[in-house]
PyMOL CGO cylinders between C-alpha atoms (Angstrom):
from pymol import cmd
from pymol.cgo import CYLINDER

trace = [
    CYLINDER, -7.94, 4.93, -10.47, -4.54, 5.87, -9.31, 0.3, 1, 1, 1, 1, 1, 1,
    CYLINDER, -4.54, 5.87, -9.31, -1.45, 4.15, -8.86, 0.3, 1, 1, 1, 1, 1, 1,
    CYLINDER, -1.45, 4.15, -8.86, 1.87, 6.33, -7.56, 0.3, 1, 1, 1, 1, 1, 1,
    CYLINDER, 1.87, 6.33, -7.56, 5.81, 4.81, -6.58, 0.3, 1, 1, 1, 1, 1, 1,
    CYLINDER, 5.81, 4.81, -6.58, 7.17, 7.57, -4.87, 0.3, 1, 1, 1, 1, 1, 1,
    CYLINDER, 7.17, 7.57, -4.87, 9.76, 8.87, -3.35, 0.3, 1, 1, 1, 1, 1, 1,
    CYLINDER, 9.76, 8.87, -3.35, 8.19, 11.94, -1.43, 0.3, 1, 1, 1, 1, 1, 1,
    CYLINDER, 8.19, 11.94, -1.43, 6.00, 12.07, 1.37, 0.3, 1, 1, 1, 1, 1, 1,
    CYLINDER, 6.00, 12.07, 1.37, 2.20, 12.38, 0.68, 0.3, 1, 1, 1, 1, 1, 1,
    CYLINDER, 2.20, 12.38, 0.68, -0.66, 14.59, 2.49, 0.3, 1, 1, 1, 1, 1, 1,
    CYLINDER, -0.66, 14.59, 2.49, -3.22, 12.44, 3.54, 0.3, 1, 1, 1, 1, 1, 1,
    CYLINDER, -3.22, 12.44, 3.54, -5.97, 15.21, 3.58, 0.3, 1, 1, 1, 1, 1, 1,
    CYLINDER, -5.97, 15.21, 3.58, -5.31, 16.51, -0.12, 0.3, 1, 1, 1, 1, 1, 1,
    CYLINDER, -5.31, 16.51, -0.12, -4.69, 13.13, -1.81, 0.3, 1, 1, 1, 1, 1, 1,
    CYLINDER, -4.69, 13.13, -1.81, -8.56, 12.20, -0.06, 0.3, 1, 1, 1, 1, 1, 1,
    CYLINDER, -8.56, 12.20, -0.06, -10.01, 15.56, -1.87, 0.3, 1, 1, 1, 1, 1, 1,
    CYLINDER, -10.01, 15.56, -1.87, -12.53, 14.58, -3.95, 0.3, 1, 1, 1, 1, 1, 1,
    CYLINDER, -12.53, 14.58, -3.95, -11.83, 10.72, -3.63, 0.3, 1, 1, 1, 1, 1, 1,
    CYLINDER, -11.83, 10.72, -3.63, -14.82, 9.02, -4.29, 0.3, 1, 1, 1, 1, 1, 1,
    CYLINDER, -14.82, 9.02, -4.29, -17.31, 11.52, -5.17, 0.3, 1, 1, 1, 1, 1, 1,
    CYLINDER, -17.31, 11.52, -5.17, -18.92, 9.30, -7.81, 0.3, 1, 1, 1, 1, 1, 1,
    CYLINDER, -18.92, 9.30, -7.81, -22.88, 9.30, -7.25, 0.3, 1, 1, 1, 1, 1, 1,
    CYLINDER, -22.88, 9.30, -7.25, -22.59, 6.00, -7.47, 0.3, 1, 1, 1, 1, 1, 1,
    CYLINDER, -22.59, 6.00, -7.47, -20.31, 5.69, -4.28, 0.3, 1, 1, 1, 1, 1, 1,
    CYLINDER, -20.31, 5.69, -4.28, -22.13, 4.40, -0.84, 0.3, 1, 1, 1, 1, 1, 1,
    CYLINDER, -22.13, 4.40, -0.84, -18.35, 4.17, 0.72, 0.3, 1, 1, 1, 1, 1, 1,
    CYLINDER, -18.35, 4.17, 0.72, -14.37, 4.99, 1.17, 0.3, 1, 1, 1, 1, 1, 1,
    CYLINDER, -14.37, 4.99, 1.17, -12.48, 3.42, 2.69, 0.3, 1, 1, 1, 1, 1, 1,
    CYLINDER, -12.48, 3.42, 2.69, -8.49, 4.39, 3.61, 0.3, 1, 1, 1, 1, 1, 1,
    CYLINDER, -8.49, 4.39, 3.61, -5.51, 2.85, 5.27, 0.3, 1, 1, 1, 1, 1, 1,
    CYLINDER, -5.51, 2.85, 5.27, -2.19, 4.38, 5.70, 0.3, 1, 1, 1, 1, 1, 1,
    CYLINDER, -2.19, 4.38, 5.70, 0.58, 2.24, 6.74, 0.3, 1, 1, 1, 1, 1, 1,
    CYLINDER, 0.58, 2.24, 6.74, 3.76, 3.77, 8.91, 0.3, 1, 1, 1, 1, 1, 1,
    CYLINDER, 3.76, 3.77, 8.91, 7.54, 2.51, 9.18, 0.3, 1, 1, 1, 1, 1, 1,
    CYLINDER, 7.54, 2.51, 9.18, 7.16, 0.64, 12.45, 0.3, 1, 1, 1, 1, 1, 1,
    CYLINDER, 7.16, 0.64, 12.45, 10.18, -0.62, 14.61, 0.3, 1, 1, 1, 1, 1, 1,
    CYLINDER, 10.18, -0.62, 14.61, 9.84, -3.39, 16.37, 0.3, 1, 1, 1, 1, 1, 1,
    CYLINDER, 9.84, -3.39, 16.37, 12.43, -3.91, 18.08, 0.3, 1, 1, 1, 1, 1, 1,
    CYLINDER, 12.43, -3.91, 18.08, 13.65, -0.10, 19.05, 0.3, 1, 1, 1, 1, 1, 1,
    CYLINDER, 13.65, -0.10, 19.05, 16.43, -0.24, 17.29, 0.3, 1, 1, 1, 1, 1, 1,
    CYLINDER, 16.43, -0.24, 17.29, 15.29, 0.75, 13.60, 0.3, 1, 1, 1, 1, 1, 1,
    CYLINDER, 15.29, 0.75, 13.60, 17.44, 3.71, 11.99, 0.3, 1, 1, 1, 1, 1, 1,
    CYLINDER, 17.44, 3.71, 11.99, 15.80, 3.90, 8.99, 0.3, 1, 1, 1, 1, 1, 1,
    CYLINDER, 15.80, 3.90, 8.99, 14.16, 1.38, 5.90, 0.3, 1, 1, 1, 1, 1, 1,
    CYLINDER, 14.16, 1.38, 5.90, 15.44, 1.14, 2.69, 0.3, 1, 1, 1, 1, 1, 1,
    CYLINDER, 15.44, 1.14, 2.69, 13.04, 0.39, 0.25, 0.3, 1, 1, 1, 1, 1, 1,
    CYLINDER, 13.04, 0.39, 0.25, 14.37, -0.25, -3.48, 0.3, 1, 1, 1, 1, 1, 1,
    CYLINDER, 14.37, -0.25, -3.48, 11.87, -1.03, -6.72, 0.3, 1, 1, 1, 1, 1, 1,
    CYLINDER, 11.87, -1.03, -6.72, 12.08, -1.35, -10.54, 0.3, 1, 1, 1, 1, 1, 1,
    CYLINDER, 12.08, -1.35, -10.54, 10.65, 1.88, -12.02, 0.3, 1, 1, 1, 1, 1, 1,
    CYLINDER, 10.65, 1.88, -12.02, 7.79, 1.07, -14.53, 0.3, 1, 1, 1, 1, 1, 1,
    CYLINDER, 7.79, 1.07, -14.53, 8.16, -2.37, -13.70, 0.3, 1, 1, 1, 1, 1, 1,
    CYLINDER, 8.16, -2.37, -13.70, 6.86, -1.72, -10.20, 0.3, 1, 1, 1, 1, 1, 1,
    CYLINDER, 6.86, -1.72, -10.20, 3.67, 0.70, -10.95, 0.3, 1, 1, 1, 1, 1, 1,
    CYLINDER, 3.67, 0.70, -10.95, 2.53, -2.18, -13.64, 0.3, 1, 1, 1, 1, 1, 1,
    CYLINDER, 2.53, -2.18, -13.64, 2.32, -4.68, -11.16, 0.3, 1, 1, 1, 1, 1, 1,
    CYLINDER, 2.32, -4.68, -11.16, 0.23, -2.52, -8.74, 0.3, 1, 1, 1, 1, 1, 1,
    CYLINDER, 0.23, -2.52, -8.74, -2.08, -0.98, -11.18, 0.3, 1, 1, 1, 1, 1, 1,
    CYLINDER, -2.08, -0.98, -11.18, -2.93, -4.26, -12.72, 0.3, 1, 1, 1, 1, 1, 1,
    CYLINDER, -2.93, -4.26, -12.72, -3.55, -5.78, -9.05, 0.3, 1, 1, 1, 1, 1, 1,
    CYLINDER, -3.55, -5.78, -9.05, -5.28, -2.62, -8.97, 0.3, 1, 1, 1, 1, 1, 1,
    CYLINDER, -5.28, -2.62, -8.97, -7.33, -3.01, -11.75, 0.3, 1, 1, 1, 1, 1, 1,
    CYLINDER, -7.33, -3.01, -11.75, -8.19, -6.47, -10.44, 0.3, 1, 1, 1, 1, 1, 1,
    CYLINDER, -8.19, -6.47, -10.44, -10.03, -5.40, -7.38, 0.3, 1, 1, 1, 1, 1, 1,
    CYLINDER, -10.03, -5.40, -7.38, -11.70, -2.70, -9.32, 0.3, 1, 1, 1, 1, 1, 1,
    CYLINDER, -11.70, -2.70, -9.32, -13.10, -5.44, -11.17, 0.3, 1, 1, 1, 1, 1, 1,
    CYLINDER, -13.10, -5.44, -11.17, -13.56, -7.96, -8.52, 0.3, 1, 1, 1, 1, 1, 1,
    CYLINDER, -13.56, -7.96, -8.52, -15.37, -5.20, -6.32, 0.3, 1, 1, 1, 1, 1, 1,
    CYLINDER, -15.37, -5.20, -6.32, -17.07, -2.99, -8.30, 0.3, 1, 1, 1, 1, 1, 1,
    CYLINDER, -17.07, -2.99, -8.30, -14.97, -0.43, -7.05, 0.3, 1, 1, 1, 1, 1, 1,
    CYLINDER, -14.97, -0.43, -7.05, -16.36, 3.05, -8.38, 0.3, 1, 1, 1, 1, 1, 1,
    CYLINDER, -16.36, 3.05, -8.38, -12.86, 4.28, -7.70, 0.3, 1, 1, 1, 1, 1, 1,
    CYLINDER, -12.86, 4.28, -7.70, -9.22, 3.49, -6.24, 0.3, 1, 1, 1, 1, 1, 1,
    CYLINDER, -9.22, 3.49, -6.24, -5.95, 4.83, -5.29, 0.3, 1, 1, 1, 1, 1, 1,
    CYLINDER, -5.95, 4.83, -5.29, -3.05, 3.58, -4.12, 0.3, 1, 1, 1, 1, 1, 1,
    CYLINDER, -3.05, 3.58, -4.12, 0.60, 5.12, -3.07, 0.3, 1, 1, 1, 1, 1, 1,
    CYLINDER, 0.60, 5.12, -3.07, 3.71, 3.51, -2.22, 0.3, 1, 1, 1, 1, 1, 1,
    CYLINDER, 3.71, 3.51, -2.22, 6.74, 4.98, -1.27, 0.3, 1, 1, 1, 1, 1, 1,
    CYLINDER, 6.74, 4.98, -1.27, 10.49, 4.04, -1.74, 0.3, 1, 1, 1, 1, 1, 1,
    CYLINDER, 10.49, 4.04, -1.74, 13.60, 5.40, -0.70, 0.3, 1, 1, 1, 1, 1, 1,
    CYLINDER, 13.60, 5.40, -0.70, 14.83, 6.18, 3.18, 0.3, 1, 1, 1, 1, 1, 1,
    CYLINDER, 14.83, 6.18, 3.18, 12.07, 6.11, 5.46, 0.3, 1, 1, 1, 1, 1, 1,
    CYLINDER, 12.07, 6.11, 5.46, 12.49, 6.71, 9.22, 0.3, 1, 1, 1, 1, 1, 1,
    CYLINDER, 12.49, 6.71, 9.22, 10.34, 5.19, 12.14, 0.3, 1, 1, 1, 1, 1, 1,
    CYLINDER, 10.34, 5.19, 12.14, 6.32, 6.81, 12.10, 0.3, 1, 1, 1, 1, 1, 1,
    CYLINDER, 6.32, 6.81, 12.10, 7.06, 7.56, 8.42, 0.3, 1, 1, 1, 1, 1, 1,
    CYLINDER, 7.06, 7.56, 8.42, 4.69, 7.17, 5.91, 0.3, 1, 1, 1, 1, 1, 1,
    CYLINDER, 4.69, 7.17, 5.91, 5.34, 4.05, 3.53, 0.3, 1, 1, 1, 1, 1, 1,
    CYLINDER, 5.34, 4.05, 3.53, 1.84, 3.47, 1.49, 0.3, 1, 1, 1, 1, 1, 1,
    CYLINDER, 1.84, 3.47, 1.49, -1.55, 4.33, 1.79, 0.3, 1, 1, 1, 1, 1, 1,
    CYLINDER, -1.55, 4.33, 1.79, -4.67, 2.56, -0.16, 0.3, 1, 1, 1, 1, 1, 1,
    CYLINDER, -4.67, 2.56, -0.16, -7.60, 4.48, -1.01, 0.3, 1, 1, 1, 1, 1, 1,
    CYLINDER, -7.60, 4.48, -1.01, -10.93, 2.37, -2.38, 0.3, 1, 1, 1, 1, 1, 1,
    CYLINDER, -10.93, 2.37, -2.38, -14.72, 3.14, -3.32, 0.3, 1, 1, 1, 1, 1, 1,
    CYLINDER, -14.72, 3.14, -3.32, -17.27, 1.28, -3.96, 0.3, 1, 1, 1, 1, 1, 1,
    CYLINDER, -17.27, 1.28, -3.96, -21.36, 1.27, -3.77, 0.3, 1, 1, 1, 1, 1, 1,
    CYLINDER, -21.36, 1.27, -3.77, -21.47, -0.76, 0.06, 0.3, 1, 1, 1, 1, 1, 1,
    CYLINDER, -21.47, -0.76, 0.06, -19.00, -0.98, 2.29, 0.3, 1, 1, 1, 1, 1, 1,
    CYLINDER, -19.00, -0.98, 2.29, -18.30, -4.89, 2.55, 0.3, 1, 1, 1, 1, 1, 1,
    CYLINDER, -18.30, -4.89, 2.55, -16.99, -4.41, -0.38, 0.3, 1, 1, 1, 1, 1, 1,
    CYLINDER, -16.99, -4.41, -0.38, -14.68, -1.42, -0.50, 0.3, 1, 1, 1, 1, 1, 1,
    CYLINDER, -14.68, -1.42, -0.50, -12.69, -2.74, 2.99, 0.3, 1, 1, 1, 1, 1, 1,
    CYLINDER, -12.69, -2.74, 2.99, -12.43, -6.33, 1.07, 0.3, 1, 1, 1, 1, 1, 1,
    CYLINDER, -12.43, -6.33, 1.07, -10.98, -4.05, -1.89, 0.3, 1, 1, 1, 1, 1, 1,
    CYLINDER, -10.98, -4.05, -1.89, -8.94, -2.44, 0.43, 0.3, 1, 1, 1, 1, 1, 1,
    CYLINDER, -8.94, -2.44, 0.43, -7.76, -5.61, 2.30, 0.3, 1, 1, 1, 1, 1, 1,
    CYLINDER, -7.76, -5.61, 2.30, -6.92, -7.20, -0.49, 0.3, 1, 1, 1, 1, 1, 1,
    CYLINDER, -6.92, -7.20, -0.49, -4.85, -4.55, -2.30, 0.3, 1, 1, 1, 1, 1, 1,
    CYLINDER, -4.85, -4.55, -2.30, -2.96, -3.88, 1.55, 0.3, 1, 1, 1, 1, 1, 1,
    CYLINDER, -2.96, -3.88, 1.55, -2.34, -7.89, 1.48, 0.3, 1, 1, 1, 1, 1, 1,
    CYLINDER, -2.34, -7.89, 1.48, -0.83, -7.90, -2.04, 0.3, 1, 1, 1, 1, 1, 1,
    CYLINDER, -0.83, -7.90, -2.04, 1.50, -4.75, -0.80, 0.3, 1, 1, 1, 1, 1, 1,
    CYLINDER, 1.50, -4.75, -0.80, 2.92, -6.65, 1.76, 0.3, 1, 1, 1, 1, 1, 1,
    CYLINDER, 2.92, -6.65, 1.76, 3.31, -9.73, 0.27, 0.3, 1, 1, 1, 1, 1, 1,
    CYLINDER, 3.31, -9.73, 0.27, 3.70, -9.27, -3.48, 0.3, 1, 1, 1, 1, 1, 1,
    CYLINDER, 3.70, -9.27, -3.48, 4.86, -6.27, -4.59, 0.3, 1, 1, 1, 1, 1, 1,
    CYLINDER, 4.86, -6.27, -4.59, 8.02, -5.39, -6.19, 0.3, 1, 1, 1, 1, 1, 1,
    CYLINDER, 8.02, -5.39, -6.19, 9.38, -4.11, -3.65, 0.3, 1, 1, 1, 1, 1, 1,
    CYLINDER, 9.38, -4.11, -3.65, 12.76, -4.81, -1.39, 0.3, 1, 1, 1, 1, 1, 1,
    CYLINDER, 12.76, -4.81, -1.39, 13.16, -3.71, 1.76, 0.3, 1, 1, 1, 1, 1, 1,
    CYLINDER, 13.16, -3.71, 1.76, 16.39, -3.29, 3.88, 0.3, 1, 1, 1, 1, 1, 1,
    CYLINDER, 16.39, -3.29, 3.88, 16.31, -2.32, 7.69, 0.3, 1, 1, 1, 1, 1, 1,
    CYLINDER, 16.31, -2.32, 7.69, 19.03, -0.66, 9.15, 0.3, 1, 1, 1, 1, 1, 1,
    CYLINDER, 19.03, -0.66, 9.15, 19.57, -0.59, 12.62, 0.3, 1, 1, 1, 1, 1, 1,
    CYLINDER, 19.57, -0.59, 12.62, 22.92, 0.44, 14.58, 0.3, 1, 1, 1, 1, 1, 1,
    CYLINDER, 22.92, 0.44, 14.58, 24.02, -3.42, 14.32, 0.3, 1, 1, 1, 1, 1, 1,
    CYLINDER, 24.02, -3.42, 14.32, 24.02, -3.42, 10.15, 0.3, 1, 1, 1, 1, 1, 1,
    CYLINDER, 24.02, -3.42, 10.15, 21.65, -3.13, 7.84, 0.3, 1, 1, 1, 1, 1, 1,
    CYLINDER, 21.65, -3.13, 7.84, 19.44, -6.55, 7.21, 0.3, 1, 1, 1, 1, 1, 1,
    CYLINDER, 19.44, -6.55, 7.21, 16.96, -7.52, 4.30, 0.3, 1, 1, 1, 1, 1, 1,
    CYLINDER, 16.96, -7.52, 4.30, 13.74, -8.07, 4.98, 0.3, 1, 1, 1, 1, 1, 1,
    CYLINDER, 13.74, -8.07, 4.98, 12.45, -11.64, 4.43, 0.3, 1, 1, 1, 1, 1, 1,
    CYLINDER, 12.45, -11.64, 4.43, 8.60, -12.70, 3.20, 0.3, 1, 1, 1, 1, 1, 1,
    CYLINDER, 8.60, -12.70, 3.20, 6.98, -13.77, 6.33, 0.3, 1, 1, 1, 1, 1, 1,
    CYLINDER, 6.98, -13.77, 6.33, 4.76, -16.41, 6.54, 0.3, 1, 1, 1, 1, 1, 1,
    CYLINDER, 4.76, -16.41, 6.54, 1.91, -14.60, 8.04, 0.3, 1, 1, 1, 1, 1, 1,
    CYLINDER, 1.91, -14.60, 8.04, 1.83, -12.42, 4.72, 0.3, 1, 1, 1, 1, 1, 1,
    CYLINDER, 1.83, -12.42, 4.72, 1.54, -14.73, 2.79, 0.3, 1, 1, 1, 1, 1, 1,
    CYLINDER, 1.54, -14.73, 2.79, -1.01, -16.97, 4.66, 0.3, 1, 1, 1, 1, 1, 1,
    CYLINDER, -1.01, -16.97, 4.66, -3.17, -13.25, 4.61, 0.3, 1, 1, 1, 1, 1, 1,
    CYLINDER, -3.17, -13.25, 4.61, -3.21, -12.95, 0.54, 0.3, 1, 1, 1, 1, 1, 1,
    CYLINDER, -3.21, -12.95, 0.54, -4.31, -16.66, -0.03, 0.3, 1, 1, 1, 1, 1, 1,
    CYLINDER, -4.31, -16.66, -0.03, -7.03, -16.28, 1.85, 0.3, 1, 1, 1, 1, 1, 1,
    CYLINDER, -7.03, -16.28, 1.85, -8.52, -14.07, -1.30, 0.3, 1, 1, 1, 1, 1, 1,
]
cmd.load_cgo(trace, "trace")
């Protein structure tokens, strides 16, 4: 398992090398998320965290669907700092023996991202610079595990 808070941008290809190459490992399963504006006027995202603070909180969610899933293996990447529009923000990596279970494993980790983690978020546009607020819809997705 790996857990990374970042600042720089991440290769997709050579953080997948060897991913899940466990014998016991029927399935991967990836998902990259991008900076997405919404409204066309998105400069850039802020995104703040608590160093060591913030990794503990995602590896032990982490460690939870491992458990919960049987995952045979998991990584997960977040980044923080100023990110621009199609910019890469996080990407979850999970493995497991089927693959029912590594999307749920994936799912779930993606929901608690969004929703949970220690992370704050400020969009600025060329009208100011706004925080983002927890949206319902987030919230609504983690209950659901």
């Amino acid at each position: 398992m790996r857990v990374s808070v970042q600042s720089e941008d991440f290769d997709l290809a050579e953080v997948l090398k060897g991913f899940g190459k466990q014998p016991n490992t029927g399935a991967t399963v990836s998902f990259t998320g991008l900076v997405r504006d919404d409204t066309g006027a998105l400069d850039h995202m802020e995104i703040e965290h608590y160093p060591g603070m913030c990794e503990a909180a995602i590896t032990k969610i982490a460690e939870e669907a491992a458990a919960r899933w049987g995952l045979t293996d998991c990584l997960v990447i977040h980044r923080y700092g100023k990110l621009r529009p199609g910019d890469q923000i996080m990407m979850v990596a999970t493995a497991a023996r089927h693959r029912v279970e590594a999307f749920e494993a994936a799912e779930f980790l993606m929901d608690y991202l969004k929703s949970r983690a220690p992370f704050w978020k400020k969009e600025v546009t060329r009208d100011g610079a706004d925080w983002v607020a927890a949206r319902d819809a987030d919230e609504d997705a983690l209950n659901r595990w």
